[in-house]
C-alpha positions as CSV (number, residue, x, y, z in Angstrom):
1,X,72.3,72.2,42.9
2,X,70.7,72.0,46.4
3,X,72.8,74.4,48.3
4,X,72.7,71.8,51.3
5,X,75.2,69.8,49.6
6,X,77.7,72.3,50.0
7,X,79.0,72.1,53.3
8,X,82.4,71.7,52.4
9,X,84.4,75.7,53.4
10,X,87.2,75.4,50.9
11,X,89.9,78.1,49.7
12,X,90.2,78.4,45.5
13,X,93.7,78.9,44.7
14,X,96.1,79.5,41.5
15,X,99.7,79.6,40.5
16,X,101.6,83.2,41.6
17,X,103.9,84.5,39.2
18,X,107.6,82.7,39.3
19,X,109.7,84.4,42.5
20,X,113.4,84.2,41.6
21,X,115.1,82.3,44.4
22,X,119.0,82.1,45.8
23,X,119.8,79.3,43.9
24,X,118.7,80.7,40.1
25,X,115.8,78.7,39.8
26,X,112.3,80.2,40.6
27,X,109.9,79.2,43.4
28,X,105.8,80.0,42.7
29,X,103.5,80.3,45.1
30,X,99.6,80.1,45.4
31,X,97.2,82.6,45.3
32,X,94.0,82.8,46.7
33,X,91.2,83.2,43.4
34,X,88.9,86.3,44.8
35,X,86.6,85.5,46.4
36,X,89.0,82.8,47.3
37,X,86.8,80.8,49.9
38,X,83.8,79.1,49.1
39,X,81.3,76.3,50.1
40,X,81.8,73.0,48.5
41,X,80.7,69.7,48.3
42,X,83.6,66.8,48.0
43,X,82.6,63.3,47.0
44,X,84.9,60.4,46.1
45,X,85.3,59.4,42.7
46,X,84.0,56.6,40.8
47,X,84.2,55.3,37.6
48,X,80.0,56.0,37.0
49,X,80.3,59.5,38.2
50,X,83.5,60.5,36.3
51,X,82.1,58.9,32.9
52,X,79.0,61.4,33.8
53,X,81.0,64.5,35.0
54,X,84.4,65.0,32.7
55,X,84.3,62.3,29.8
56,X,88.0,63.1,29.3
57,X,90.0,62.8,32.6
58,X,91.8,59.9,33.2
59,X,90.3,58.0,35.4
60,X,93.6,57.5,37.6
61,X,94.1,61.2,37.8
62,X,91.2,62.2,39.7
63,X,89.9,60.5,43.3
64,X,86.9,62.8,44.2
65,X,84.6,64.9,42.6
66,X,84.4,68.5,43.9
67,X,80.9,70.8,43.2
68,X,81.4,74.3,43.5
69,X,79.4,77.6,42.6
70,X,80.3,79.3,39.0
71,X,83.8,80.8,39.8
72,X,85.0,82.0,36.5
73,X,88.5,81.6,37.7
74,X,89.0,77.7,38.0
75,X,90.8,76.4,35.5
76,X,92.9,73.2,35.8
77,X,95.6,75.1,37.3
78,X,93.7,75.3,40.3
79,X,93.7,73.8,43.6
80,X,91.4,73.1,46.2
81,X,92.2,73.6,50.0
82,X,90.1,71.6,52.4
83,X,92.0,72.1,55.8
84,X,95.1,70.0,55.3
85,X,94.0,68.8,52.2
86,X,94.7,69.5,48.9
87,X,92.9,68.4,45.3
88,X,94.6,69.4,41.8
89,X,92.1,69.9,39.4
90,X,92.2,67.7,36.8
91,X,88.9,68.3,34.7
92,X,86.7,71.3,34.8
93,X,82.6,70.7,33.9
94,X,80.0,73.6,34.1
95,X,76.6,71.8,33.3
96,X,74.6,73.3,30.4
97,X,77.1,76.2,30.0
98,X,74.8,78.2,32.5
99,X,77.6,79.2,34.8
100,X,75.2,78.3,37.5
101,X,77.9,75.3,38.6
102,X,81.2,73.6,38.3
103,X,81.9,70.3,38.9
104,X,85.4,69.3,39.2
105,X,87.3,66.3,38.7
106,X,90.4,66.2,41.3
107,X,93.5,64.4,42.6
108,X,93.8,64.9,46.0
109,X,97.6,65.3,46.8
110,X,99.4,63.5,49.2
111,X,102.6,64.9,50.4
C-alpha cells in the first residue's frame, strides 16, 4: 500500500447501543471507532476490481472501493464518513491476513 494513495481524511463509525425514544421504539446512533479518523483512499467500483477485492458482495450493493489501514474494528456494520458522504460497508477484505490493510467494498448512501 503506497501511503500516497491515502488522501482521503475519513471518520470510522459503528452502531451505538439502542436509545429508547418517546414513541417506544428505539433510535441508535453512530459511534466514532477509536481512533475514529483515518486516511483513506476512495475509488469507484467496477466489476474487475470487485471480482479481485470481495468475491462475495453483490455487485449492486457496493459503488466504490475504500482502502484503509488495519483497523481491527470494521466490520460490515461500519460506515464511512467522507464530508457529507456516507458508504455502508458491504464487504470487508484484509489481503494475506497480515493486518497490514483493509479494503472495503461500499454503498455509498444517498439520503
Amino acid at each position: 500500500m503506497n501511503a500516497g494513495e491515502l488522501r482521503h481524511w475519513v471518520t470510522l463509525q459503528n452502531p451505538g447501543a439502542e436509545v429508547p425514544d418517546s414513541e417506544g421504539g428505539f433510535t441508535v446512533t453512530n459511534v466514532d471507532l477509536t481512533p475514529a479518523q483515518v486516511y483513506a483512499s476512495i475509488q469507484p467500483a467496477t466489476a474487475r476490481n470487485l471480482e479481485r477485492i470481495v468475491a462475495n458482495v453483490e455487485q449492486s450493493k457496493a459503488s466504490h472501493i475504500i482502502t484503509i489501514r488495519y483497523h481491527p474494528e470494521v466490520t460490515t456494520e461500519t460506515r464511512v464518513v467522507y464530508g457529507e458522504r456516507i458508504f455502508q460497508v458491504t464487504g470487508i477484505q484484509n489481503p494475506d491476513e497480515r493486518n497490514i490493510a483493509l479494503l472495503l467494498a461500499c454503498e455509498e448512501i444517498v439520503a
